[in-house]
N, C-alpha and C positions, 0 to 999 in steps of 0.2 A: 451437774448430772446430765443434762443437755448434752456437752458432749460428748457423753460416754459413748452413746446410740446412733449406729452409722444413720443415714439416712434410708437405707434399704430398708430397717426394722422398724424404723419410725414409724406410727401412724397415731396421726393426732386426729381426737375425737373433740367437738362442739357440741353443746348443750343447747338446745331452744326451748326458749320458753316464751308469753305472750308481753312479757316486759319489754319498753320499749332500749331499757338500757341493756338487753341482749345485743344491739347491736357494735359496744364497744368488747363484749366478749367475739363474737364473729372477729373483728378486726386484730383482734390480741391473737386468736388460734389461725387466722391465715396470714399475717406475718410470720408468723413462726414455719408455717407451712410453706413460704415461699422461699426463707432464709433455709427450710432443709429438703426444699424438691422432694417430698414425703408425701405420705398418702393422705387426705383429709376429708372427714366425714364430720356431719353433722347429722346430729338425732333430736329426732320430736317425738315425746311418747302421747297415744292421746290415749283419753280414760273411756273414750264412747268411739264405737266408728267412725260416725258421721258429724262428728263433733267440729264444730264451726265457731274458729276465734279469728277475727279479723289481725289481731295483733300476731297473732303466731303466725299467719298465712305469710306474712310480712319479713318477718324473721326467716322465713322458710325461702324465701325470694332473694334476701339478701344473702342467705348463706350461700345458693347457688351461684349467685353473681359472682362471689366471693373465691368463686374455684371448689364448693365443698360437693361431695358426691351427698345425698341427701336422704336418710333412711328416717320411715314415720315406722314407729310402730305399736305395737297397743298393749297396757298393763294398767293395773289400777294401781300399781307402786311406782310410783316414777323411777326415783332411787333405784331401788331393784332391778327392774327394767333396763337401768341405763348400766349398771355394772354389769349384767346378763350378758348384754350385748356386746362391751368392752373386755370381756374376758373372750366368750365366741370369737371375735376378730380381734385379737393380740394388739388391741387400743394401748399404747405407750405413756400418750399423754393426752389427759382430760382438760377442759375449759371450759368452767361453771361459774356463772353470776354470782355475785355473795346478794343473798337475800336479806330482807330488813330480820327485826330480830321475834324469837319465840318463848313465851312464856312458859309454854309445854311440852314441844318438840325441840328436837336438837336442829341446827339448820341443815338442809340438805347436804352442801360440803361437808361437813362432816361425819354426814354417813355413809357420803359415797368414797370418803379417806379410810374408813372402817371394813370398807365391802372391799375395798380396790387395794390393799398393804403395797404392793408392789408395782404400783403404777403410778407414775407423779400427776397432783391435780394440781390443778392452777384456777386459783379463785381470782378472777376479774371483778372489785368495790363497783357498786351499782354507783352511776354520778347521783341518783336520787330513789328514795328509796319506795316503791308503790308498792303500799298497801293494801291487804287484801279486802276485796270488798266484805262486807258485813251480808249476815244473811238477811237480813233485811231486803236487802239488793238481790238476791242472789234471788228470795222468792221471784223476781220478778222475771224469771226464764221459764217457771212451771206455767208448760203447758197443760191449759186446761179442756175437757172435752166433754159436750152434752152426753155422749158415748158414754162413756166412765162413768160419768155424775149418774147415768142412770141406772148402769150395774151395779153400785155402791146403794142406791136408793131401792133397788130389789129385791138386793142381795139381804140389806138389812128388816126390808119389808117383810118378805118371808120368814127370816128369825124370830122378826114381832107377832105374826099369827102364830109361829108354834110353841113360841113363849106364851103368850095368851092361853094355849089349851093347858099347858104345863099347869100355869097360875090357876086356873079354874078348878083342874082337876086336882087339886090339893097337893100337888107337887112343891118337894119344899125348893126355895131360891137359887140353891147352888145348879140346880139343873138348868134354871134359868139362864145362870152367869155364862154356864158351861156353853150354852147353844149362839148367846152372844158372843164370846169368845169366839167360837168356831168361824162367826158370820165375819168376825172383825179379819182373821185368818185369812178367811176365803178372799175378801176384797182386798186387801193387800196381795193375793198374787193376782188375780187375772185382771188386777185396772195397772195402769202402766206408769202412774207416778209416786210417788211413797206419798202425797196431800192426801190421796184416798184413804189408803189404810189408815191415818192418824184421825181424819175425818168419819170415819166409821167408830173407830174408838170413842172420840166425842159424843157421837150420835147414839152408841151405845148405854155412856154414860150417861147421858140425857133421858135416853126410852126409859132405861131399867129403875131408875132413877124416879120417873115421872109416873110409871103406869105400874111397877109394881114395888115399889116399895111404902110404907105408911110413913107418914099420911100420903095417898098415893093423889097424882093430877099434882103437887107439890114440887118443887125443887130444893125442898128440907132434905138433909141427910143427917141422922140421929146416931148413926151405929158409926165408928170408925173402921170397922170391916172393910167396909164398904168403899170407905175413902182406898184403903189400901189396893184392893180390887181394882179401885179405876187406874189408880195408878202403873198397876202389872200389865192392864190387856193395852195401855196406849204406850209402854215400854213395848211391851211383846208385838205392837201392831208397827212399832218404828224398824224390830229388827228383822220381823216375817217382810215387809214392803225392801227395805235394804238388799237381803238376800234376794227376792223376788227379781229384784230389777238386777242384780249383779248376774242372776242367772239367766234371764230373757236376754242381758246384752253379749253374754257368753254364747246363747244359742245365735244369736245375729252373729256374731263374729264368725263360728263355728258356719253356720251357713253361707255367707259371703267368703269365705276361703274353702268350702267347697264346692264353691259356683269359680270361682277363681283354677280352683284346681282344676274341675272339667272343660274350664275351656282352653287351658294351658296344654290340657293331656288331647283334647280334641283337635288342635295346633299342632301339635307334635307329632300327633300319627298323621295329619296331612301334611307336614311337609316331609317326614319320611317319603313318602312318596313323590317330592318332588324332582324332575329327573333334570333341571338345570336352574339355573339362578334366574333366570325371568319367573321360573315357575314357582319360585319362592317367593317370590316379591310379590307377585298374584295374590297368590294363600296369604302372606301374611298382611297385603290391605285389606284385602274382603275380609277377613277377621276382624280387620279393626273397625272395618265401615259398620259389617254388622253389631259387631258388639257396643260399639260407641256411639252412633250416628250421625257422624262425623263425615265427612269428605278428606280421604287422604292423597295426597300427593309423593311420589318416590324420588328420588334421584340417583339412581346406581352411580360408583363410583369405577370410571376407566382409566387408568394409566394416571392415577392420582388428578385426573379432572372427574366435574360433576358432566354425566353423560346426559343425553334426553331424559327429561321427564317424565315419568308415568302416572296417568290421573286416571283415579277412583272416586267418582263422584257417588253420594250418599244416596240421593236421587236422580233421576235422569229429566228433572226440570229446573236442577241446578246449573247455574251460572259458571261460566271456567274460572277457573280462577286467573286474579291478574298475577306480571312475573313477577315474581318474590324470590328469584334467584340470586340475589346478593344478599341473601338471610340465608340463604342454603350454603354459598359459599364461605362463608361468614362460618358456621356452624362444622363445616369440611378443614380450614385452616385453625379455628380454637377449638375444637372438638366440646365445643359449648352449645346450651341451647340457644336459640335468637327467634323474633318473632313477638307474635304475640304474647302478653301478660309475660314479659319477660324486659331487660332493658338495654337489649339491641334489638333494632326495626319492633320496637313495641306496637307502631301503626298498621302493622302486618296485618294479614286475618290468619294466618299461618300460625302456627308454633311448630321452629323445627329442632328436630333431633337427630344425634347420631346415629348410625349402625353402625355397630363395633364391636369387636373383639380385642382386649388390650388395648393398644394403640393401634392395630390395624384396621383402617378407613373402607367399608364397602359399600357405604350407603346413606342418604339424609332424607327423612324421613318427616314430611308436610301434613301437619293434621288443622283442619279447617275449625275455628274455636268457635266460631259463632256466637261470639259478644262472652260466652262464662269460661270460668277457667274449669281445669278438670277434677273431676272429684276423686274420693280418693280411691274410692275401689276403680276409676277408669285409668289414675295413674298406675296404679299397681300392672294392672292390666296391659297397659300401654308398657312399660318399662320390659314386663316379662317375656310378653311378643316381639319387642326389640330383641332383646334376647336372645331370642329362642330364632328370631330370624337372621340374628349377627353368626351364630353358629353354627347353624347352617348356611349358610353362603361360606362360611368358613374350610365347612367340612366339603361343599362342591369344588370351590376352589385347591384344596388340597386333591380331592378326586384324579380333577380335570389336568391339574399337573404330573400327577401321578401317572395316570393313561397317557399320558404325554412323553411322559420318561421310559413306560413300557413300548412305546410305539417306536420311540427314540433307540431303544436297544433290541427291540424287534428287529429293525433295520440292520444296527450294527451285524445283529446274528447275521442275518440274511446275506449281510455283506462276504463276512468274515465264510460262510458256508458254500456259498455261491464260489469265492477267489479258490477256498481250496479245495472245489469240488473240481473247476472250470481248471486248476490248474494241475490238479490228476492227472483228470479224465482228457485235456486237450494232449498232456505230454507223449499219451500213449500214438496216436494215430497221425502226431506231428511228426514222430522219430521213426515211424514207419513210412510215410511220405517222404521224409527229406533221405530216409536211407533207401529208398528202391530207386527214387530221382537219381541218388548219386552214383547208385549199380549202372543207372541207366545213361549216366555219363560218362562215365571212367570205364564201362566193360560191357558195352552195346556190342562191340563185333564177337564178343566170346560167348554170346548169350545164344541159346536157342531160340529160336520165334516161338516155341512152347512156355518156355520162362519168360518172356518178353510179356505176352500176352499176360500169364499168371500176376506180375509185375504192373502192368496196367490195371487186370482187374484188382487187386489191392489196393493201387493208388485208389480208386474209382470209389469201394467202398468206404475206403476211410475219409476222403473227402465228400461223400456223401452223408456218414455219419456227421460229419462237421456244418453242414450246412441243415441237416436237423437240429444237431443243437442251438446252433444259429437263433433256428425260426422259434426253438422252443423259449427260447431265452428274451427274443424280442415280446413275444408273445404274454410272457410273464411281465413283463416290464409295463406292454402298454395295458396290462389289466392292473398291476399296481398302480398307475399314474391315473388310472380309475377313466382311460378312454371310451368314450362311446362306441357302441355296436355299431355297425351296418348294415342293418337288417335287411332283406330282401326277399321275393320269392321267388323259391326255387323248387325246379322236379328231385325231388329228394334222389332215385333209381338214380340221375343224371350226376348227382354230387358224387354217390358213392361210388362211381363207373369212375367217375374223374380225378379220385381220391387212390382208388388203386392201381393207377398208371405212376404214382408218387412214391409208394411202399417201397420196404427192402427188397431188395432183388432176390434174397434167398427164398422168396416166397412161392421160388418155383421147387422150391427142396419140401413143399409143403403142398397139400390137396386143401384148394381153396372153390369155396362153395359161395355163392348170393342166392339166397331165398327169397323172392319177392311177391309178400302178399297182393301188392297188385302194381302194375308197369304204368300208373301215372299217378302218382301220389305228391301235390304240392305241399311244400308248410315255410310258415317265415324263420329266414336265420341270417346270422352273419355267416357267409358261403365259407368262407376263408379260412375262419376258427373252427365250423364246422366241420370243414376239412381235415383239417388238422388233428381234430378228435379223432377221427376215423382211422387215419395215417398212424398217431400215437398207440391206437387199439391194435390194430392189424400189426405194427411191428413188436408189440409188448408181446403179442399171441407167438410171431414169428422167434422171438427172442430167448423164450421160457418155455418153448415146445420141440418134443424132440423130432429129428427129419423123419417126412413121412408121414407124420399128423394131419388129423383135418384142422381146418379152420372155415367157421361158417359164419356169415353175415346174412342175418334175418331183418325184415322190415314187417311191422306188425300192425295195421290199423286198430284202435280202440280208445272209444267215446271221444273223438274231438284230436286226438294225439297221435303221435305216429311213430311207435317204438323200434329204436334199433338196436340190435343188440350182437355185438361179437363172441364167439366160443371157439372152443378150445377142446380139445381132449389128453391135452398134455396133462402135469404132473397138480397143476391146480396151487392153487395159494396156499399155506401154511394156517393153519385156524390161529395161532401166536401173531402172525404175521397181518390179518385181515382186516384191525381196528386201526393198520396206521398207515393203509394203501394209500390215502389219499394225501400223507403228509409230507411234505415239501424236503427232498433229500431221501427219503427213508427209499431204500433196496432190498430190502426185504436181511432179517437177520438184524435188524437196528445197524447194518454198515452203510457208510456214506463212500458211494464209488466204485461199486466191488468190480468184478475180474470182468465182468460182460462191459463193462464200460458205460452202466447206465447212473448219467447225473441225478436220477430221481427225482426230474422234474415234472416228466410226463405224464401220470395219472393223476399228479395237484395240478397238470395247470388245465385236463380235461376235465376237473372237476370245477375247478375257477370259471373258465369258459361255460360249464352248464349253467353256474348259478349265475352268470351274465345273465343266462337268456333264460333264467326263472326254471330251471329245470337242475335235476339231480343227475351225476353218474350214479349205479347204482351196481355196486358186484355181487355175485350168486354165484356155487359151485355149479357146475355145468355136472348134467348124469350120463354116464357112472362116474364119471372124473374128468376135471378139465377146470378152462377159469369160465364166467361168463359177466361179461361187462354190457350194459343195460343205461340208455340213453333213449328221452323223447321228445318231440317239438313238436308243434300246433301247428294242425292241417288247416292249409287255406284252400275252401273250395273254389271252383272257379266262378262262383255268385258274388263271392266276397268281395270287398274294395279291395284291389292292389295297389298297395304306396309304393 
């Protein structure tokens, strides 16, 4: 049957229990586990939370050794429990002890062959067979407490004075019973081991016994009633204490997994917010430090090595820790734990562990033990904030490659828009240049010096539009390459006086106005880019306005800034057209290129250049109609330090 089951489906489940002969079942299910590179788990179910067997902790230590992933978890059916689990995660095949034998119960194996029809078990013969202690022994784990002893002795004392008024006042005995009864009740739930309840019972039987029944101060019982009586309330005080305590540990549980949960969901919404993988690793030591108080240690993992360390100490009068980085490495190459109470580098003071996802390695993870090992609510804890830290580093890392790939084909676009924007828009004013050049050589004597001229001015412009593109295209580049400014101070009046000996020439087909709030106005800029804004504005104006228009350059002083701003009274921007002025290619109409010959570079890369220099271009329709482009830079007065 073994064969039938690829190794993909496989998963063999171990049983632990506090026998020492569990350790030839461990060895039987990870042979088997190694023979089919399958998945392998081992389970420990305990009946108390905090339940403390030195044998089992042992078993739980070798399983892990052994390569098995390691799940504890809690029922009062063992049985049960352990089919539960094996059904949940599609357990193929079981490996359970054969226990010695039972007079009353059927043995385990064979209930879990009953619970499980379709899943093969495998019972490993114990080499010897230990037996279960006697209750004899077993009293000897009841803890006892002055506490208890004294709400039992209250609890009952009280009963006795209201039984006493009952008896006095001719009240017949059943009322008596009844209020014993009740007291017997009461102390089995609120004392915390079932010895009390059965000890109240007695105590019961003794008072009622001694003080009200005849001959009374006696320990004679004449009636068999009575016998029967004591018999019912130290039954009823066994099964009220039983339930008592199944339900007090139900509410422990209950409460230790909703302390577990808040802090799991308190982890989770802080690293939501993490906005890269150091910042996760942050969040998720300081959780552990506080929650544990413990000193953790990280190791992020780069390029499949263990990178610098990161230390989270518990207190800040703690000691560094020494290097324990071939326990880290150790634990990066077997994806095992090493370290402390573990049996690689057991001398450590470390215990380390993976961060993982699948088999994907991001991190090893140093927690300070401080001579004990962990319990179990800190394991639980400890494992879940691995966890929860493996997947996210997971999910930044898919992020980071993601943005990567967008930035990557961002580019491509940019490439791909740019060659056949550039190779449009260049073919136009090439084949106008290289066809007047060749008029201008094959049929100079036939030409008119009026055609001549004409001929010249053409060449002139079209080669001046080329060395616009030029500048716009370098422009572009050295702000993608994320170049630094040159800031400088400069008389703003002086820039824009300088900037318009640069403009299209048609600008005489056009009434051009400078409004200057005042004739000495400093602010810092990069002069150059600056310029360039201004030249890109003034021809945009020049370009989209019909002849004969105004065109007005204002400078506006206000609060600290120094607004300038270009208008128009042309035809104005299209309200369709207005949310995508600044995007890189767009012409308005969503065409790339159109018939004016503008590559679409020029208002993305005034706008690139503002947010250089921490400032916005900003467009408004000019009144009654027109465009109006809006730009401002920080006055330096002349008090100010000039760099």
């Amino acid at each position: 049957m073994l064969a039938e089951k690829s190794s993909k489906e496989r998963h063999i489940l171990v049983c632990l229990s506090s026998s020492p002969s569990s350790l030839s079942v461990i060895r039987a299910a990870s042979s088997a586990a190694e023979v089919y590179h399958c998945r392998f788990t081992a389970i420990c179910v305990l009946r108390h939370p905090n339940e403390e067997n030195p044998g089992q902790a042992a078993n739980i230590v070798a399983a892990e050794h052994a390569g098995a992933q390691v799940t504890q978890i809690q029922g009062s059916d063992i049985i049960s429990s352990i089919a539960d689990f094996a059904v949940v995660n599609h357990v193929t095949d079981v490996y359970i002890g054969k226990s010695g034998p039972s007079r009353f119960h059927k043995p385990p194996y064979a209930r879990l062959m009953k619970a499980l029809p379709h899943t093969d078990i495998h019972v490993i013969p114990d080499a010897e067979v230990i037996l279960k202690p006697s209750h004899l022994h077993q009293s000897s784990h009841i803890r006892l407490s002055l506490a208890e002893t004294g709400k039992m002795a209250a609890i009952m004392g009280i009963a006795t004075i209201i039984c006493a008024f009952f008896f006095h006042s001719k009240y017949s005995n059943d009322n008596i019973i009844t209020i014993y009864l009740l007291a017997v009740l009461v102390t089995s739930v609120v004392t915390a081991e079932r010895i009390y309840g059965v000890a109240s019972a007695l105590l019961f039987v003794f008072l009622f016994n001694y003080l009200f029944i005849e001959p009374r101060f006696t320990l004679m019982v004449y009636d068999p009633y009575y016998i029967v009586t004591y018999a019912v309330s130290i039954i009823a005080a066994l099964i009220t204490s039983t339930v008592a305590a199944r339900l007090k540990q139900s509410t422990r549980v209950a409460m230790e997994s909703a302390d577990q949960s808040q802090v799991l969901l308190d982890a989770s919404e802080l690293l939501q917010h993490a906005v890269d993988a150091s910042d996760i690793i942050r969040i998720t030591s300081n959780q552990l430090v506080q929650l544990m108080g413990r000193s953790v240690i990280f190791y992020p993992v780069q390029d499949g090595k263990l990178a610098k360390p990161l230390y989270f100490p518990a207190s800040q009068q703690e000691e560094v820790l020494p290097d324990e980085s071939d326990a880290a490495n150790w634990t990066l190459a077997n994806n095992h734990r090493s370290g402390a109470f573990t049996s690689k580098f057991p001398q450590y003071e470390c215990q380390y562990l993976a961060v993982r996802v699948s088999e994907q390695m991001y991190g090893v993870i140093g927690i300070r033990m401080q001579g004990r090992p962990f319990t179990e609510f800190e394991k639980n804890i400890l494992l879940s904030l691995i966890g929860e830290c493996g997947l996210s580093l997971e999910n930044n890392e898919n992020n980071r490659k993601r943005e990567k790939m967008e930035i990557v084909a961002e580019n491509e676009r940019f490439r791909a828009n740019l060659l056949r924007s550039v190779s449009h828009d260049l073919r136009t004013p090439l084949t106008s240049i290289s066809g007047n050049a060749s008029n201008l050589v094959h049929h100079a004597d036939i030409l008119s010096e009026q055609q001549k001229q004409g001929i010249y001015t053409d060449i002139y412009d079209d080669s001046m539009w080329l060395i616009e593109l030029v500048e716009n295209m370098l422009s572009v580049t050295r702000l993608e390459e994320g170049s630094c400014l040159h800031p400088s101070v400069e008389v703003v009046q002086d820039v824009i006086d300088e900037s318009l000996k640069h403009v299209d020439r048609h600008i005489k087909e056009h009434h051009l106005k400078v409004v200057r709030d005042t004739d000495f106005t400093m602010a810092e800029m990069d002069v150059h880019l600056i310029s360039q804004v201004i030249i890109n504005l003034v021809n945009n104006a020049v370009k989209y306005s019909q002849k004969g228009s105004d065109i007005t350059i204002e400078t506006e002083r206000d609060h600290g800034l120094l607004w300038v701003r270009v208008k128009d009274n042309g035809p104005g921007v299209a309200k369709e057209d207005q949310p995508h002025l600044f995007e890189r290619f767009y012409t308005g109409h969503h065409k790339i290129a159109d018939s004016q010959r503008s590559l679409g570079l020029g208002l993305n890369l005034c706008q690139s250049i503002m947010r250089a220099h921490g400032q916005q271009l900003v467009y408004s329709d000019n009144v009654p109609h027109g465009a109006c482009f809006s730009f401002s830079l920080h006055v330096k007065e002349l008090t100010d330090e000039l760099v």
